[in-house]
N, C-alpha and C positions, 0 to 999 in steps of 0.2 A: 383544512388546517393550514394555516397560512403560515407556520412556522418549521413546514415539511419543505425537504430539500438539502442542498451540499454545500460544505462552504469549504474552499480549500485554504486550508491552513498552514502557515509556517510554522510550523513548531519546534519550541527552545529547545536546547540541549538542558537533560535535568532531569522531565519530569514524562512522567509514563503516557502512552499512546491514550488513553482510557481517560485519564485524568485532563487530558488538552482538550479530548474530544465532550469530557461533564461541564469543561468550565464555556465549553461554545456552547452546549445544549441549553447550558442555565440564563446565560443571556437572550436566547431564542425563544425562552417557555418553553422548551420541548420534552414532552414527557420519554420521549427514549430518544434512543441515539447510538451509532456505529460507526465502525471506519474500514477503508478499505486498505487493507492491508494493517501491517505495525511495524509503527519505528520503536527502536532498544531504548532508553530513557537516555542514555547520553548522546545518540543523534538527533541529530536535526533533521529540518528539512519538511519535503511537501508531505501533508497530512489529508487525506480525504476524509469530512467528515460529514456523514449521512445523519438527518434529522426527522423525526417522525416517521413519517410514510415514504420518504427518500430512503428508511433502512430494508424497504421492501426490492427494490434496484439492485442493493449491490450485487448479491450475484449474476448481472449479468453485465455488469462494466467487464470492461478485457483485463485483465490484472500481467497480460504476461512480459511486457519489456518495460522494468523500468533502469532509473540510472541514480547514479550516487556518486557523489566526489567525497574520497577517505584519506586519509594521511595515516603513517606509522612512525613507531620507535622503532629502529630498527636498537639489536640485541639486546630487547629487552620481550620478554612473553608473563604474562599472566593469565589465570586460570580461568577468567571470563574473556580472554584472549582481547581486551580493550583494559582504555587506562583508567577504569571504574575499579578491576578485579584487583585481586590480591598476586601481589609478581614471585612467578616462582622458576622462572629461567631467568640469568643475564648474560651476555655474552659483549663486553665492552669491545671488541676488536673484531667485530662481524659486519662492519658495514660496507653492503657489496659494490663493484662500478654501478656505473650506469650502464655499461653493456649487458651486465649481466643483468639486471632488474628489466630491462629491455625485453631479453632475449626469456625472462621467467614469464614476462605477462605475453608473449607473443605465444610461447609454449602451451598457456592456460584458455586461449581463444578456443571456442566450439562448445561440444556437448563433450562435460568432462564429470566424475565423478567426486563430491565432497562430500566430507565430514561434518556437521553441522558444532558447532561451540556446545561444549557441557552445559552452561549457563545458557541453553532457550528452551523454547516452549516446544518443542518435538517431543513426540511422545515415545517415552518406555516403556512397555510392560503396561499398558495402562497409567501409567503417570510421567508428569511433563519433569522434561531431562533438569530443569535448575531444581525441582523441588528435591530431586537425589541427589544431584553436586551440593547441594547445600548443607548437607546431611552429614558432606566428608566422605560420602560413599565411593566408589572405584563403579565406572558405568562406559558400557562399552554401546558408541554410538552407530549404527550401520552406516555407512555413507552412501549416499543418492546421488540419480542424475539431474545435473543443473545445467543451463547454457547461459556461456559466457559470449556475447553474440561482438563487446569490444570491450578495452582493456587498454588504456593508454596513460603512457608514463608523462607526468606534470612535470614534476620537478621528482628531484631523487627520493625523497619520501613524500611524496602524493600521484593520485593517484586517481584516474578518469573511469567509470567503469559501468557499459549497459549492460543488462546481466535480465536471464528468466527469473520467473516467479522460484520462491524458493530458492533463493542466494541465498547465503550471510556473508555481507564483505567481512565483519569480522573474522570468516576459517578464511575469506581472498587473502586477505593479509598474511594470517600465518601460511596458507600456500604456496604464495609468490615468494617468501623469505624461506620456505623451504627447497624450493625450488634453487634458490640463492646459496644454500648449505648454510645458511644463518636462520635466527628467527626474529621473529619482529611482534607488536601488539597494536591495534589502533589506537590513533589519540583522537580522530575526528572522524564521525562519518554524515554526509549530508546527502540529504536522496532531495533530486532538483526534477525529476520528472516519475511520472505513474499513471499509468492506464489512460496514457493516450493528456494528462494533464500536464502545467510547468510551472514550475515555483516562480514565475514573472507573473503570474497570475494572485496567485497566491498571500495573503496577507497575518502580520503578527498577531499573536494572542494580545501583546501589550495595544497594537493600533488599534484591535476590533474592543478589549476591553476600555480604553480611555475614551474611544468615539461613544460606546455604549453609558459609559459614568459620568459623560458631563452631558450626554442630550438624548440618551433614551435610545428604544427600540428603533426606531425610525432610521437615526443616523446609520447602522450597521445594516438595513434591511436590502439594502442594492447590493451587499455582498454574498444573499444566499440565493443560489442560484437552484433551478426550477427540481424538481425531481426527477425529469427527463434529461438531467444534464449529464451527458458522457455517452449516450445511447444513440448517436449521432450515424453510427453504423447499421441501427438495426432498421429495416425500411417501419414506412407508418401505416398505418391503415384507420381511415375515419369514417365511423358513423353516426346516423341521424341520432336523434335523441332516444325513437321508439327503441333503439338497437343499442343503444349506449344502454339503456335502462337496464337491459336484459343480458348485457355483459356483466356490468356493475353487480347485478345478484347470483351470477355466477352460471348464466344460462351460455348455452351454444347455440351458434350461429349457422347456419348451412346458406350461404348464398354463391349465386353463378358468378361471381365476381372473384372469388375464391379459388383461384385455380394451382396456383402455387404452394409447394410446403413451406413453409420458412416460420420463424417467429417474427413479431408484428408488433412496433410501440401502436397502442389504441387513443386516439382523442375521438374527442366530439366536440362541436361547436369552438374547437381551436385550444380544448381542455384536457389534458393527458389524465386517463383513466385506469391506464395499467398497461401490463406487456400480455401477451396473448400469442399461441402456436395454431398456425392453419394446415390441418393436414385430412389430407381427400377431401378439400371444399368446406370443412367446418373449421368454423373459430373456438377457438376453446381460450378461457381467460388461463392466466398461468398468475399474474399477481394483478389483483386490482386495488386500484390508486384510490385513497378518499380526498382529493384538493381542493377546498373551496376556491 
């Protein structure tokens, strides 16, 4: 399938992770399609979006440090904790120094425990936290551990921040302004790096769709990159064609070459075929790749 593979995306402020990543797939032909991670519909920022046989990968891209540049209001909080939600704290006389906003995001470095926002997709009880905020319901959310590995003040309302898997800079925001004895909501959040990728890389839905509507497939095709791309860490292992053959259908490998445990990107003839685990001398496939 020549229309398998990733394309990183800039994606607008507006419009859902799901919906950026139908309107890339639709230009590509690709009958399915995923992304790695999700943006909230009112951020921005770098989007991984996996295509065809590229949706077989993600789970083994690194998902754990990425970054995001966010800005707030300060004394003002609403109940999607960003300036989409409906405002139901203000506090016009709550904007802190800059020592002290300083000295909140300094406090917030490491492995700390958050709250996640009422309005995401964590799960309650069996059902995802906005489908019961939305309801008007009262939901108590546990808080997790996350790492805040840095944290740096821009200007007085914005805000630099690499953060583990499993953030929401939206609760960073109301953290740090609690931390402040004020409270605050975001007005922007932009994620500039993920899994080891960087939004300098990265291109708009409006560039890839206009190069796409005035001269076809062709134009856009140097921007989707291979279905081995991001897997750069995992070592490779290649065989002949006899062996490729017998991966491909899902057979095991016992060869003296095999000495090592580890998992393994698989080509043959310089063609990635899938990821594959060697353990006590046999190859076992784990995902296999169909790429013409």
């Amino acid at each position: 399938m020549k229309n398998s593979g990733f394309v990183l995306l800039d994606k607008p402020s507006g419009i859902t992770s799901r919906a950026a990543g139908g309107r890339i797939a639709r230009m590509f032909g690709a009958k399915s399609f995923g992304h790695v991670g999700t943006l909230d519909p009112m951020a921005s920022g770098l989007l991984v979006v996996a295509l065809d046989e590229a949706t077989k990968v993600i789970p083994f891209l690194e998902t754990n440090i990425k970054e995001y540049e966010f800005s707030v209001e300060w004394g003002t909080e609403t109940d999607t904790l960003d300036i989409t939600g409906k405002r139901i704290k203000t506090n016009q006389n709550s904007v802190p120094t800059l020592e002290q906003i300083e000295f909140a995001c300094t406090s917030l470095i490491g492995e700390i425990m958050q709250i996640p926002p009422a309005f995401s997709a964590v799960h309650i009880d069996g059902r995802r936290a906005y489908d019961i905020a939305r309801l008007g319901k009262e939901l108590e959310i546990p808080a997790r551990k996350i790492q805040i590995y840095e944290l740096k003040v821009k200007t007085p309302d914005s805000f630099i921040v690499r953060c583990g898997a499993g953030t929401y800079v939206r609760s960073l925001a109301r953290d740090i302004a609690a931390k402040c004895g004020t409270i605050a909501t975001c007005t922007a959040i932009r994620r500039i790096q993920t899994n080891g990728f960087d939004i300098k890389n990265a291109q708009t839905l409006d560039f890839l769709e206009n190069l796409f509507n005035n001269d076809g497939l062709a134009a856009i095709e140097n921007y989707l990159q291979g279905a081995d791309f991001g897997l750069g860490d995992i070592p490779v292992c290649n065989l002949d064609s006899n062996d490729a053959r017998l991966f491909q259908n899902g057979g095991f490998l016992t060869r003296s070459a095999f000495t090592e445990n580890k998992s393994v990107r698989v080509y043959s003839d310089k063609k990635f075929i899938g990821i594959g685990i060697i353990e006590n001398g046999v190859l076992k496939p784990k995902r296999i790749i169909n790429v013409d």
